[in-house]
Each structure stands twice: as C-alpha cells, then as structure tokens.
N, C-alpha and C positions, 0 to 999 in steps of 0.2 A: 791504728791510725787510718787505713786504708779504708778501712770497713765505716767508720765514723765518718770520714770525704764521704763515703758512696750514698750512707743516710742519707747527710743532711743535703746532699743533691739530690737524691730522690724526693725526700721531704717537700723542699721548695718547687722540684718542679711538679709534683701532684697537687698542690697547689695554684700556680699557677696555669694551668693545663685542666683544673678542675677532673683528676682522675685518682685513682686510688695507687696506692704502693704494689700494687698487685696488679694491677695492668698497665705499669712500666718495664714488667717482667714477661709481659706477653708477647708471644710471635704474630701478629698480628696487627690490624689496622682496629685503633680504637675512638671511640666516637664519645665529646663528651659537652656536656654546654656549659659556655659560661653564664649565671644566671643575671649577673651582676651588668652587664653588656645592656645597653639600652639601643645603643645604635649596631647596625650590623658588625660582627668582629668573626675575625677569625685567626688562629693562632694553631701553627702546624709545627710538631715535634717529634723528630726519630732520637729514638733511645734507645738505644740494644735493638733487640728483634722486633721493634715492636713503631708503630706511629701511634701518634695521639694527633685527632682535629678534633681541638676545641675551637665553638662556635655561640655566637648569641643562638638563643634559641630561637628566633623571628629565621634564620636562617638555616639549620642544621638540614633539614630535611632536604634543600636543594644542595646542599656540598655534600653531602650523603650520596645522592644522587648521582651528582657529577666528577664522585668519585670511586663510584661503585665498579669493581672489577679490576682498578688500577693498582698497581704494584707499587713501591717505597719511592723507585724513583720518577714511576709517573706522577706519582702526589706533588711531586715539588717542581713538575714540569706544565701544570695546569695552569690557564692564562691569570688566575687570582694569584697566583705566587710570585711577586715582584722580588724578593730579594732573599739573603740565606744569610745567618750568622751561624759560624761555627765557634763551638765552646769546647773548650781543650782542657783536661784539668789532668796535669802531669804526676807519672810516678811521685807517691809524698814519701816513700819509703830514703831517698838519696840514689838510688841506684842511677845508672846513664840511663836514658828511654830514647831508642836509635830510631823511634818516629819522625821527633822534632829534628828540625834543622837547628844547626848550632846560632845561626841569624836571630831565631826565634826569642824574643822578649816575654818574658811572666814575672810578676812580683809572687818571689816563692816566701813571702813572710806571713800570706794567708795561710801556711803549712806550717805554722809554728805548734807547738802541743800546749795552746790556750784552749784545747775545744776540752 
C-alpha cells in the first residue's frame, strides 16, 4: 500500500512539475519547463533530495540564473516566492506517526485499498 501512495504521488507530481519519475529521486536542483504556460509561471517543488523549478519557457533561463548556486532553502527564500503549501501524506500502513500533532486534521478515507 505504501509503495502504491508513493507512485501515484510521484506520478502526479511529474506531471505537474513537467519532470520525470527519475529526477524526483535526485539530490539535486532540477530545471524543467512547462510548455503549456503561455504567460510567465513558475512552479517550485522539494521532494526528497531533490527541487524541481518548473518554469514557462519565455522565463527559464532568468530563474535559472537567479537561482544559480542557491541551496533548497535559498530557493524558497528568493523575492519571486510569495508563499509555501506543505502536503503531508501520513503513514497509510495504521501505525501512530509521532510527527503529526495529535490537533492535526486529515481525511484518512483517501487510504482506503480502492487503489
């Protein structure tokens, strides 16, 4: 079940992020365009070891640029980065996971074994 979660988030975020399955597994800053983007975008992702900036292509080459030589956490401190969601997906096995605070709200019916 665990392994099937981790797919189908990889899945979608290689998709959205316009990157492969294989450099969301990189230690590394990865650079990718979205081609679909007509107006400037940009779209900043840490996933394991690894960033993904995807960008319209009209812009890549200056976020490239202006973010050449920065580490995970200068990425997300650069004046283009207004705000951060973070996405949480809990132990699906039933075990307690002593990260969450017990406050912490999730609808665990997305973990049912329909997948």
């Amino acid at each position: 079940m665990k392994d099937i979660i981790k797919d189908r988030i990889e899945e979608l975020l290689s998709k959205e992020y316009c990157c492969s399955l294989k450099d969301l597994n990189e230690k590394e800053i990865i650079y990718s365009a979205n081609c679909k983007a007509v107006k400037p975008y940009i779209k900043i992702l840490a996933y394991r070891n690894c960033v993904v900036v995807c960008t319209s292509k009209n812009i890549q080459s200056k976020v490239r640029q202006l973010l050449q030589d920065k580490n995970r956490d200068e990425i997300f401190e650069v004046p283009l980065v207004y705000g951060q969601t973070i996405h949480y997906v809990p132990n699906a096995d039933g075990a307690e996971d002593t990260l969450v605070s017990p406050d912490y709200e999730y609808d665990s019916h997305i973990f049912s074994n329909t997948y």
